[in-house]
Each structure stands twice: as structure tokens, then as C-alpha cells.
C-alpha positions in Angstrom: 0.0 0.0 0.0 1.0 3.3 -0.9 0.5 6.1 1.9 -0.3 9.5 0.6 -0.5 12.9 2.3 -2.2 15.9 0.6 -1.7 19.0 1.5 -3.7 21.4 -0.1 -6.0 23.8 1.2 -8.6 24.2 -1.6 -11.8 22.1 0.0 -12.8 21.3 -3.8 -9.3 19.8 -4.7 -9.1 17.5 -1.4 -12.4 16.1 -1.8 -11.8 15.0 -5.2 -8.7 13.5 -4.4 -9.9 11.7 -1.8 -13.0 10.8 -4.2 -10.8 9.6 -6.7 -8.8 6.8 -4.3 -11.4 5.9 -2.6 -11.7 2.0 -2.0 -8.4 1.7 -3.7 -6.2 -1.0 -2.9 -2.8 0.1 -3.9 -2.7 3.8 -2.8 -3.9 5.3 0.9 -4.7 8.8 1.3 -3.7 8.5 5.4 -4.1 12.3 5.6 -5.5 15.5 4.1 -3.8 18.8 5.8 -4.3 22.4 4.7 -0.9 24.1 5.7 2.6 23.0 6.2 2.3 22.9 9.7 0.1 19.9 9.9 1.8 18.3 7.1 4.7 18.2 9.1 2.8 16.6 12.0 1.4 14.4 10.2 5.2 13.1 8.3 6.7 12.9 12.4 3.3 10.4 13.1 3.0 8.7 10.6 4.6 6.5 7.8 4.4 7.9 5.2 5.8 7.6 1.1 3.9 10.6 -1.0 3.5 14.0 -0.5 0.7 15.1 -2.9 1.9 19.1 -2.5 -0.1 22.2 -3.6 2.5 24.6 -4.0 0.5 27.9 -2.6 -0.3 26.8 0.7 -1.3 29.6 3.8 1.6 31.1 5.5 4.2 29.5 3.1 5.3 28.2 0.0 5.6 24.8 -1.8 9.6 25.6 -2.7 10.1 26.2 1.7 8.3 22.8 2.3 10.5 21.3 -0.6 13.3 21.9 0.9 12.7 21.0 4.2 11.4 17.8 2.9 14.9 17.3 0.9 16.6 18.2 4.0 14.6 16.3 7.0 12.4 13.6 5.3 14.5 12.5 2.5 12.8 9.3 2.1 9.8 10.7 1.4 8.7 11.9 -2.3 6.9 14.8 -3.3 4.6 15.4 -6.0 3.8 18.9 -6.9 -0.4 18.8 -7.8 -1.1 22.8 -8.8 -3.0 25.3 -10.8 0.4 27.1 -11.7 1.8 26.1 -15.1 4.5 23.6 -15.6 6.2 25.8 -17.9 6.6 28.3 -15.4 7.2 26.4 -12.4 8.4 22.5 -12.8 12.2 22.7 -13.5 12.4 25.0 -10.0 10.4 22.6 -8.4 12.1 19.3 -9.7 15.5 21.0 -8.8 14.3 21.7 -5.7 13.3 18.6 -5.2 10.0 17.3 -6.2 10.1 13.7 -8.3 7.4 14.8 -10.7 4.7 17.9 -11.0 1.5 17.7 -12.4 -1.7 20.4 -13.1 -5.1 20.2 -11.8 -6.6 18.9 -15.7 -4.5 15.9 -15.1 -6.9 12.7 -14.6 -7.2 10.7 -12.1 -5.8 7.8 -13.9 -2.7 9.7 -14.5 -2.4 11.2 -11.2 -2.5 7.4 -9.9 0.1 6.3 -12.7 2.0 9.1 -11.7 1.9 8.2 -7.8 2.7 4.7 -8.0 5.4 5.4 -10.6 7.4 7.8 -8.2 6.8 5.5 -5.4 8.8 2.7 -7.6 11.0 4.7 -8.9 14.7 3.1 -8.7 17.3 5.3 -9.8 20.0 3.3 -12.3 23.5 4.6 -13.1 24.3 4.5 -16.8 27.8 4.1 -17.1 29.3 6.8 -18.9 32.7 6.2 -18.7 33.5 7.7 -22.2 32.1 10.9 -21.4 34.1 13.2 -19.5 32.2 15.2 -16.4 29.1 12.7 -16.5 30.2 9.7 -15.0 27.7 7.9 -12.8 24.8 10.3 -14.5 21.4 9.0 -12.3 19.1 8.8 -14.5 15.6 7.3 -13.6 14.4 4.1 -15.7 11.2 6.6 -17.1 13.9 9.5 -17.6 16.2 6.9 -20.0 12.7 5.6 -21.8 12.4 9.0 -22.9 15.0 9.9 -23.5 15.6 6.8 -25.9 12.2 7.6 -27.5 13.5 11.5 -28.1 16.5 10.3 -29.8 14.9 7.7 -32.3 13.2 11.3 -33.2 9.7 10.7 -31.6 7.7 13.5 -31.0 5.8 14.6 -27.3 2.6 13.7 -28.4 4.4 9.9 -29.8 6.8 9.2 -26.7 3.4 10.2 -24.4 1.6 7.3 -26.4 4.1 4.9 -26.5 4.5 5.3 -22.5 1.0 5.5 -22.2 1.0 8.7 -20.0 0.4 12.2 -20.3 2.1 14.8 -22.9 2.8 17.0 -20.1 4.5 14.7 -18.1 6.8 13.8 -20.8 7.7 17.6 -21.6 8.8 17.4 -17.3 10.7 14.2 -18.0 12.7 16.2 -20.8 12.8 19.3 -18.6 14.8 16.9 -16.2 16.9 15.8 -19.1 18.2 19.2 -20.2 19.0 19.7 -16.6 21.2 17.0 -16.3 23.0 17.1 -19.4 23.4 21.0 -19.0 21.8 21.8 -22.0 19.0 24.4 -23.3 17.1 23.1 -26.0 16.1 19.3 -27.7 18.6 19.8 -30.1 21.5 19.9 -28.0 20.6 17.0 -25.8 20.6 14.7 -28.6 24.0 16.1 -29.7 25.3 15.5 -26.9 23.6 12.2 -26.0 25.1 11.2 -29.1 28.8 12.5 -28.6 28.7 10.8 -25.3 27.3 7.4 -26.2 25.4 7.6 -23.4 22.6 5.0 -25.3 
């Protein structure tokens, strides 16, 4: 069983999450808190895998409880669930620390693919050793799918099918990408993937 904690404060958003799992046997929403506060109380009382995070929360932010997660509950994974856009906001988050970020159209069935993917997630280290300054990359098993896909010249809209999950979340997955290859744009990365031999 996966145990989820949302914190959100918007009473529409937490009843349809908790809708949405309801009678689930895989994932357990054990809590739903409004500020950071309780979220913490809730992470030093009980065991918990997910954080299901609303980035505006009362009296904070969702980048200050990032990084406090990062720092003091490192085990623990965060998913960023907001109204703001991806384009604006995921690559700070993800560096910050969240393992995926997602907007309030998302489904249901995606936000569950989404939850029980980070909770499996196992990072792998492709060896590298012919490219200088990125041995031991991490990359996650989704990140390398993608990152595969990208390079035998799929499109968004073609690697989102072929994984069968959302078009945003693969845009996040090759945000992640540019990140750690140190690169700015699609191009680049699959220069660079293919100077490095890193497939």
C-alpha cells in the first residue's frame, strides 16, 4: 500500500482526491492537511511515502516545504499537484526537489500512474565512462525511456503514447533531461547524448 498525504488547502481539490482513491487497494490517502504545519505533524506520526503538494499553501510556499522535505524527510517523495503552469514552475520545483509535478486537468488515472510510478521509482546509473564530467549520470528508468524515444526522433505527443501517459509529463521528464545534461534546448541534448554514447 501506498500512503499519501495531501496537503492542499482548496476544499474542492481535497475532496476530489480523496474521491478519486477511494476504496483503492494500492494507494492510501492517510491524511488530508491544509498548511505545512500539519503536514509536518502528520510526516513525524505517521509513515508515510507521498506528498501530494499544492504549491500555494497559507503562510508558506511549496519551494520552503521542498526543501525541508529534501533536508529532513529524504525518504519521502513529493509530488507537486497545482493550478500554476508547468512551464513556469516545474524545472524549480524538480530541482528543488519534487520527483514529478503535475496540473489540476491531469486525470485521475494519470495522477495514480504518476503516484505509483514515483513511489517505484529506482534510480539506475548508466555508465558513462567515455564521457568526461558525467560519470555515474542517475538517471531514472522513465527519464532513460524517454530519453531513448527523443533520440529515435519521436515527438511529445508519440513518446506520451508509447508510455502510455500524459504529454505534459513527458515535456517534465525532458525538462529533467536538459537539466542534467546541462543543455538548453532538444537539439542539443541529442547532440550531446550522441557525442557521449550515453545510449
Amino acid at each position: 500500500m501506498i500512503n499519501v498525504v495531501v496537503a492542499n488547502h482548496f476544499p474542492l481539490m481535497q475532496k476530489g482526491i480523496l474521491a478519486s482513491f477511494e476504496g483503492s487497494k494500492e494507494i492510501k490517502i492517510v491524511k488530508v492537511v491544509s498548511n505545512d504545519e500539519d503536514l509536518f505533524k502528520v510526516l513525524d506520526s505517521k509513515n508515510v511515502d507521498i506528498v501530494l503538494l499544492e504549491l500555494d499553501l497559507p503562510a508558506t510556499n511549496g519551494f520552503q516545504v521542498l526543501k525541508k522535505l529534501k533536508k529532513d524527510y529524504s525518504a519521502i517523495k513529493p509530488i507537486i499537484l497545482t493550478s500554476h503552469s508547468e512551464e513556469i514552475y516545474s524545472l524549480s520545483t524538480l530541482k528543488s526537489g519534487a520527483f514529478d509535478y503535475l496540473e489540476y486537468d491531469v486525470t485521475p488515472s494519470i495522477l495514480e500512474q504518476t503516484i505509483k510510478y514515483v513511489y517505484t521509482k529506482k534510480r539506475i546509473i548508466i555508465d558513462t565512462s567515455k564521457a568526461k564530467g558525467l560519470l555515474h549520470k542517475k538517471l531514472s528508468n522513465r527519464e532513460l525511456e524517454v530519453l531513448r524515444l527523443l533520440s529515435s526522433g519521436k515527438r511529445n505527443i508519440e513518446v506520451a503514447e508509447e508510455l502510455n501517459i500524459n504529454e505534459k509529463t513527458v515535456s517534465t521528464y525532458k525538462m529533467r533531461l536538459l537539466k542534467k545534461f546541462d543543455v538548453s534546448n532538444l537539439v542539443d541534448l541529442l547532440n550531446k547524448v550522441k557525442n557521449l554514447e550515453v545510449l
